[in-house]
MMTF fields as JSON, N, C-alpha, C and O atoms, coordinates in Angstrom:
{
  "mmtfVersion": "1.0.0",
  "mmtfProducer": "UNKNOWN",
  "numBonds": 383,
  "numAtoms": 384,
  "numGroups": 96,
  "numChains": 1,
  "numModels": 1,
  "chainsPerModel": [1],
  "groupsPerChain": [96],
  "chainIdList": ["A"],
  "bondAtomList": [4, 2, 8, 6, 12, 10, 16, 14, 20, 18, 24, 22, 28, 26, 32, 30, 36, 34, 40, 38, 44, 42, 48, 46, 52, 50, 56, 54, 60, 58, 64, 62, 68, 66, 72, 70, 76, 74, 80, 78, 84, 82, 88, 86, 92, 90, 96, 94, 100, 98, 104, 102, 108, 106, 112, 110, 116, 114, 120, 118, 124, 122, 128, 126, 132, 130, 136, 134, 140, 138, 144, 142, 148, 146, 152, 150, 156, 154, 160, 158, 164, 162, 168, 166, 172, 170, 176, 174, 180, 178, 184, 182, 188, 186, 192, 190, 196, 194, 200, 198, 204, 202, 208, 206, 212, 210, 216, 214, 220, 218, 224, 222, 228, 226, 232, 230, 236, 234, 240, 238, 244, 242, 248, 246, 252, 250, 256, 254, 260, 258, 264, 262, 268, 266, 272, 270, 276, 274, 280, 278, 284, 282, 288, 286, 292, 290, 296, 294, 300, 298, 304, 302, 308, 306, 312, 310, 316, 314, 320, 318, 324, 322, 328, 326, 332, 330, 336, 334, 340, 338, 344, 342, 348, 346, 352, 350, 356, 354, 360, 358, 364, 362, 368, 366, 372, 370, 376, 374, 380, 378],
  "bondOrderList": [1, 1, 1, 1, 1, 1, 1, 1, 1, 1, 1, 1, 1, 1, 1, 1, 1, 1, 1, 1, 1, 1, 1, 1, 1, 1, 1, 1, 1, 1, 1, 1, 1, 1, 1, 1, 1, 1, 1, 1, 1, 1, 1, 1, 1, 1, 1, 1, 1, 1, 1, 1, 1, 1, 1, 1, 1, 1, 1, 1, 1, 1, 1, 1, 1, 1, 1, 1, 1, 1, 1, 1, 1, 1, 1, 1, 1, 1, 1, 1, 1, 1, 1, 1, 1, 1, 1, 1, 1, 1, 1, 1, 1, 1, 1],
  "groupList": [{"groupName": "UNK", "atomNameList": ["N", "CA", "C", "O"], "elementList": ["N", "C", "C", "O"], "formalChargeList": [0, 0, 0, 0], "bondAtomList": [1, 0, 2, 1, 3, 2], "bondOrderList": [1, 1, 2], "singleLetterCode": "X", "chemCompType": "L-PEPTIDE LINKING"}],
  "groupTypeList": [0, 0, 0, 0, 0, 0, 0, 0, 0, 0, 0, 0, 0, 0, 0, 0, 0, 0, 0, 0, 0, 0, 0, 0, 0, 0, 0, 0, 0, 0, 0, 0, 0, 0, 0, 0, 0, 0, 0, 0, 0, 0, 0, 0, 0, 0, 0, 0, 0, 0, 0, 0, 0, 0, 0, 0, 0, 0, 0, 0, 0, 0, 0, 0, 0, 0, 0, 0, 0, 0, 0, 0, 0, 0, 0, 0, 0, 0, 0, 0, 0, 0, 0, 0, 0, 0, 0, 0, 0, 0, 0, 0, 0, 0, 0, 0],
  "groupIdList": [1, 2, 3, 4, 5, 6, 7, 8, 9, 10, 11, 12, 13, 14, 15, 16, 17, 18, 19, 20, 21, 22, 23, 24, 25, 26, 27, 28, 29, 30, 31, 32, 33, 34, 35, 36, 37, 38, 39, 40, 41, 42, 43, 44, 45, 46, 47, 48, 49, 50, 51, 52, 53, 54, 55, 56, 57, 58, 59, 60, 61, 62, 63, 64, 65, 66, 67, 68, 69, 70, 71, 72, 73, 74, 75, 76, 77, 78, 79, 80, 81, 82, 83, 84, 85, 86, 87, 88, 89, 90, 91, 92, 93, 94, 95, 96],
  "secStructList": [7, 7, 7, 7, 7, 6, 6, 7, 7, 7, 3, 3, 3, 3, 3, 6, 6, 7, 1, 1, 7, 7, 7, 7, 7, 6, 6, 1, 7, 3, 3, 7, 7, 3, 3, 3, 3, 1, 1, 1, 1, 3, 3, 3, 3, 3, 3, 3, 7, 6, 6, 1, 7, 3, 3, 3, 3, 3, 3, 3, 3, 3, 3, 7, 6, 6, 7, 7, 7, 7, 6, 6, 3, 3, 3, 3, 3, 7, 7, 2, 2, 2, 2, 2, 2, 2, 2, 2, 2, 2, 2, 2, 2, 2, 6, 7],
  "xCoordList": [100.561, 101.427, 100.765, 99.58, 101.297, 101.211, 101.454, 102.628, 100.602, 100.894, 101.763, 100.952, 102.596, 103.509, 102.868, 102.609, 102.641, 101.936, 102.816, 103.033, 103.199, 103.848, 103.527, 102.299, 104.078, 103.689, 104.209, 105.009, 103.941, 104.411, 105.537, 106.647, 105.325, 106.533, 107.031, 106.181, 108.191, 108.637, 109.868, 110.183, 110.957, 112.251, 112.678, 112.064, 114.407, 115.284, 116.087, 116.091, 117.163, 118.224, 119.087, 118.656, 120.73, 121.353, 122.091, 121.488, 122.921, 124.036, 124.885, 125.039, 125.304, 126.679, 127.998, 128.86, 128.255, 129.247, 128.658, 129.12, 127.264, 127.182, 127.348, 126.937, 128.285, 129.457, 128.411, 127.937, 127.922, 126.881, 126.136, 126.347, 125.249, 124.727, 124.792, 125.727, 124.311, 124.773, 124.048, 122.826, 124.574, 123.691, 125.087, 125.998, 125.374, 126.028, 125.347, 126.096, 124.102, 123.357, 122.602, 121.527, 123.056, 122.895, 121.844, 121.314, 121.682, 120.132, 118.804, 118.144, 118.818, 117.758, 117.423, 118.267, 116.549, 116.105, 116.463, 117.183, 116.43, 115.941, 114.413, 113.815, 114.139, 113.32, 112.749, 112.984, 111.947, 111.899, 110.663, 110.049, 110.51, 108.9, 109.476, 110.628, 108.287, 108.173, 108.167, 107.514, 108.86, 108.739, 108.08, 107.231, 108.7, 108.085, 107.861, 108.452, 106.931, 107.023, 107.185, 106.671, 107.776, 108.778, 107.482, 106.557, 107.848, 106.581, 106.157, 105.428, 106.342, 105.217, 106.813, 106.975, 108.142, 109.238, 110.493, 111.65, 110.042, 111.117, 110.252, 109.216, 111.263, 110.505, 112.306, 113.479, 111.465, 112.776, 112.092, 110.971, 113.149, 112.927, 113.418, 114.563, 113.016, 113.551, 113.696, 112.87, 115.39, 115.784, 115.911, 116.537, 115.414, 115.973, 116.708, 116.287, 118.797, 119.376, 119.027, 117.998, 120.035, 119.668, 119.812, 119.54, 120.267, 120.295, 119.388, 119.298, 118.445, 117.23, 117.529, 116.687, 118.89, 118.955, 118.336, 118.226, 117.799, 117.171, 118.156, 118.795, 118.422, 118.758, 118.255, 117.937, 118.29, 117.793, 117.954, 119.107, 117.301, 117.922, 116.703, 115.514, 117.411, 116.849, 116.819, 117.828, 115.65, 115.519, 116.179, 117.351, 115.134, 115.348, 114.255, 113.034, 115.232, 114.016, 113.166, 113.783, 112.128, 111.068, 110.487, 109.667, 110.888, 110.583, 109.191, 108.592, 108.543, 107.418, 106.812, 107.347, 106.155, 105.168, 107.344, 107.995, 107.604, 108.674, 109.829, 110.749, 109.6, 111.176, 112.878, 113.125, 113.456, 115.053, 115.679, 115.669, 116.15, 116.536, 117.846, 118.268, 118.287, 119.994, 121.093, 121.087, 121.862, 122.71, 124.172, 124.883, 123.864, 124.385, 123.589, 123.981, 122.462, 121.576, 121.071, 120.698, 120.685, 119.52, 119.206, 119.776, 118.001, 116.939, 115.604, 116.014, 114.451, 113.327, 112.259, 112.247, 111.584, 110.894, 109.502, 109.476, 108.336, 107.107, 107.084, 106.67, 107.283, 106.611, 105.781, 104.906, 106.606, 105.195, 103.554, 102.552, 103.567, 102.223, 101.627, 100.679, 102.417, 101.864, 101.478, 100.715, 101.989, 101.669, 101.071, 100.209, 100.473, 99.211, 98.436, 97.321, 98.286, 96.833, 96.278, 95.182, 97.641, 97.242, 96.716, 95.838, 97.039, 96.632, 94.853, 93.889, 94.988, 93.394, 92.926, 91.971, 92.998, 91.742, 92.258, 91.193, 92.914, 92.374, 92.098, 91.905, 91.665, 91.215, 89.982, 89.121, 89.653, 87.867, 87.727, 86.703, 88.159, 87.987, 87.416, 86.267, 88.013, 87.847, 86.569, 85.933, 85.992, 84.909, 83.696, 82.741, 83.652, 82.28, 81.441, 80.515],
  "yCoordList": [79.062, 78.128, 77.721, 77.39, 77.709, 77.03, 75.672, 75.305, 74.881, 73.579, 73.074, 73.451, 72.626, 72.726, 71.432, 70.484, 71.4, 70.343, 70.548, 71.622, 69.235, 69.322, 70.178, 70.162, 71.221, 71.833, 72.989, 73.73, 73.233, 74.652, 75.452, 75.046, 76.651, 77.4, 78.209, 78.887, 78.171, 78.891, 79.383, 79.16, 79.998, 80.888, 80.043, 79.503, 79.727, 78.991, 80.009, 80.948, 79.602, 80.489, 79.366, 78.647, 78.754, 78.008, 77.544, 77.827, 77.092, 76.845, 77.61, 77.477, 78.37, 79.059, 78.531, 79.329, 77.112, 76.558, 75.314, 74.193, 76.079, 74.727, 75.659, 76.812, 74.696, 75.328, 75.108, 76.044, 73.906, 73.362, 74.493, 74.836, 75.145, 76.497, 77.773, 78.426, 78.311, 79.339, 80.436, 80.524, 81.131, 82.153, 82.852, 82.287, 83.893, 84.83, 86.129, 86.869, 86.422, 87.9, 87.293, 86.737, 87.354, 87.203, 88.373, 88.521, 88.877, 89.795, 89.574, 90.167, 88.255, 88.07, 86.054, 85.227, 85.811, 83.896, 83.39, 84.049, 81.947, 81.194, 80.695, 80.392, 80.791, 79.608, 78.606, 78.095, 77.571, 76.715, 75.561, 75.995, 74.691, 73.84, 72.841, 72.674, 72.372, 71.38, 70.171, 70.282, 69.284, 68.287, 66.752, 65.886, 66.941, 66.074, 66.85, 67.855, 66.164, 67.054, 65.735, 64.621, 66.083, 65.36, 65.53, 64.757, 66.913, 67.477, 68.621, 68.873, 69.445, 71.153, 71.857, 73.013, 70.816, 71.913, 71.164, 71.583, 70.08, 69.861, 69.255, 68.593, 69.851, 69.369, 69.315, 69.627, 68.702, 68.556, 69.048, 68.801, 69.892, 70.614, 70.606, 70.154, 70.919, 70.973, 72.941, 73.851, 72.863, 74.313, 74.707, 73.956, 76.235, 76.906, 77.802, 78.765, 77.558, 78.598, 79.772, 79.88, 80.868, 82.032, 82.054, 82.9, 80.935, 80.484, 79.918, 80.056, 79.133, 78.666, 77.027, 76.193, 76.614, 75.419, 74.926, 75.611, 73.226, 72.718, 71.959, 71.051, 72.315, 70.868, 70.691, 71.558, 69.602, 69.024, 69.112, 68.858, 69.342, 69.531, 68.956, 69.104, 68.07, 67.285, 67.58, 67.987, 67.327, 67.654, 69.289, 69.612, 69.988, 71.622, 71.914, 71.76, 72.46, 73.3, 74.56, 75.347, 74.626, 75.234, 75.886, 75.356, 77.382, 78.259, 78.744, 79.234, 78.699, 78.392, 79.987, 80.157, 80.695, 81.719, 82.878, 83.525, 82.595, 83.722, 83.014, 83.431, 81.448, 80.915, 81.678, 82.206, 81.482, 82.159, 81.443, 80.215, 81.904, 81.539, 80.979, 81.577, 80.218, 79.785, 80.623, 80.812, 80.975, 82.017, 81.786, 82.475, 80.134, 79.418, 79.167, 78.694, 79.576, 79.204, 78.399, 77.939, 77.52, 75.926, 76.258, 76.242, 76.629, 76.881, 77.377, 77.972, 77.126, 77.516, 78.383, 78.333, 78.987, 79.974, 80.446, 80.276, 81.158, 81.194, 82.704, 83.585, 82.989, 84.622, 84.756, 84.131, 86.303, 87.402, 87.222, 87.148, 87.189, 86.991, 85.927, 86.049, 84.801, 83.481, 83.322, 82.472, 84.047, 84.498, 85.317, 84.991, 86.571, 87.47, 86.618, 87.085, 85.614, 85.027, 83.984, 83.424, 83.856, 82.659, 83.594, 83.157, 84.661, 85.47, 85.869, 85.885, 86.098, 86.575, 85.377, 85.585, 84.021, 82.956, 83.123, 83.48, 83.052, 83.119, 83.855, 83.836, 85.5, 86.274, 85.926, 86.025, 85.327, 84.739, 83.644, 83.188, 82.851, 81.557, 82.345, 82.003, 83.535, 83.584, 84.526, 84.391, 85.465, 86.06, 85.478, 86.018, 84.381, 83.105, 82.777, 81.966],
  "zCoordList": [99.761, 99.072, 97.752, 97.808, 96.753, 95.241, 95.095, 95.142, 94.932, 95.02, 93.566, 92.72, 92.999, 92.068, 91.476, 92.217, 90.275, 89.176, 87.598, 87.037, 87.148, 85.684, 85.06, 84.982, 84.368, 83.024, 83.875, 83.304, 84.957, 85.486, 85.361, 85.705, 84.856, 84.384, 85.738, 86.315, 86.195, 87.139, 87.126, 85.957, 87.713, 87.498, 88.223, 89.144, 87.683, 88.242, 88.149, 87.353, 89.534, 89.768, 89.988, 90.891, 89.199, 88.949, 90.467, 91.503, 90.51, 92.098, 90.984, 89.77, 91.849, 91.613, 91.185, 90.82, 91.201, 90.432, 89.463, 89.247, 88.897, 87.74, 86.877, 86.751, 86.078, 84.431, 83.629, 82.986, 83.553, 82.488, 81.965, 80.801, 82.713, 82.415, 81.624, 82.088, 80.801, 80.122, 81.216, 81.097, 82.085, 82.945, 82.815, 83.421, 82.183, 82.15, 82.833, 83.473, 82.747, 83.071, 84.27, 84.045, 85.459, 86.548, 86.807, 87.908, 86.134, 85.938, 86.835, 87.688, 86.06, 85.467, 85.684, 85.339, 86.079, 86.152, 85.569, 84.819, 85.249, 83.916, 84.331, 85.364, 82.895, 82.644, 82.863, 81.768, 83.578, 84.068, 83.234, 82.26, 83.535, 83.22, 84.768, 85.167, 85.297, 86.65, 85.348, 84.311, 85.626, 84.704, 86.04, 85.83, 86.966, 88.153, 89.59, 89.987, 90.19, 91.473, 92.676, 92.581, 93.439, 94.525, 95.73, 95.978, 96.368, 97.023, 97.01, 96.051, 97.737, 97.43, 97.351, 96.96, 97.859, 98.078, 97.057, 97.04, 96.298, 95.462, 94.373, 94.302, 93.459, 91.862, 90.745, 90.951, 89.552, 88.909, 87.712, 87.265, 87.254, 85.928, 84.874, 84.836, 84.03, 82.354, 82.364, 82.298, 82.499, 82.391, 81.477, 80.728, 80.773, 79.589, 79.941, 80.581, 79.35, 79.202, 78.549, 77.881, 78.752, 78.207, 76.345, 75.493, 76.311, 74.956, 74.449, 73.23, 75.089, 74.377, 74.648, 74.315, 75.327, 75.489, 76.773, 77.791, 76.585, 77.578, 78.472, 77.939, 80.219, 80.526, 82.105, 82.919, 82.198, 83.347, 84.792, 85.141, 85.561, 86.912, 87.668, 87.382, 88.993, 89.454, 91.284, 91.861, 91.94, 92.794, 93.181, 93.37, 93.203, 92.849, 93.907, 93.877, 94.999, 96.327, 95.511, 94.793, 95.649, 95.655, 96.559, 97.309, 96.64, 97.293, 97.601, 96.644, 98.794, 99.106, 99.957, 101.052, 99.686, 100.49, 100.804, 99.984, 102.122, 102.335, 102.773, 103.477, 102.069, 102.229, 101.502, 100.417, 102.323, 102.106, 100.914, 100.999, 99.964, 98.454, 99.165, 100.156, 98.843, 99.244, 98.321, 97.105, 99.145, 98.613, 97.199, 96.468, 97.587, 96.268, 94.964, 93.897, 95.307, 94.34, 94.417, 95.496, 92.49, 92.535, 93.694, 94.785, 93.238, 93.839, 92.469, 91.472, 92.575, 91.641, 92.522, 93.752, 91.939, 92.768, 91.512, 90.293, 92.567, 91.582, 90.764, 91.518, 89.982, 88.984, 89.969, 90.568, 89.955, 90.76, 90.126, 90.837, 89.063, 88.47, 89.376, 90.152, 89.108, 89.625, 91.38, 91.839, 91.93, 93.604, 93.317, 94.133, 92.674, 92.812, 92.25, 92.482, 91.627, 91.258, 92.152, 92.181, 93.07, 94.226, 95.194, 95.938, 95.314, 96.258, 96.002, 96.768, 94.844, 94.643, 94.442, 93.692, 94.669, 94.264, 96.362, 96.865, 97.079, 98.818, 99.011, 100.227, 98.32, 98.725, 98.493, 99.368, 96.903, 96.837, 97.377, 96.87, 98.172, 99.025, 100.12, 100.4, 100.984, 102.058, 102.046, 103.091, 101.142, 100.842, 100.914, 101.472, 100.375, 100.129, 101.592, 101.604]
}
């Protein structure tokens, strides 16, 4: 598990009926920054559309190790990068 701290950049995937949103290319994430953290499984973020615009979303589950994404979406989740580097600092925890 990634313990979630302000500044953290992570991928948001919208709820499926927020208009507010510019997510046309269902491709692909948005953007995210943790602007507060709730606990290890909800945080509220400052979203970037695919436009470059910011907006807010509040209390946002946070997908944790092999939790199930909700199929409506809103929901935030960690970059692969960001889980292989958690992976290699418990791989050097458990070496020592």
């Amino acid at each position: 598990m990634i313990k979630p701290t302000p500044g953290r950049i992570v991928w948001f995937t919208p709820w499926s009926n927020d208009i507010e949103i510019d997510h046309h290319d269902k491709s692909q994430p948005l953007a995210a920054i943790v602007a507060y953290v709730w606990s290890d499984t909800m945080v509220n973020l400052s979203v970037i559309d695919q436009n470059g615009t910011h907006h807010a979303r509040t209390s946002v589950k946070l997908l944790q190790d092999e939790d199930a994404a909700p199929a409506e979406g809103g929901f935030a989740q960690w970059m692969p990068f960001q889980k292989g580097q958690a992976s290699n600092a418990d791989t050097r925890t458990e070496v020592k």
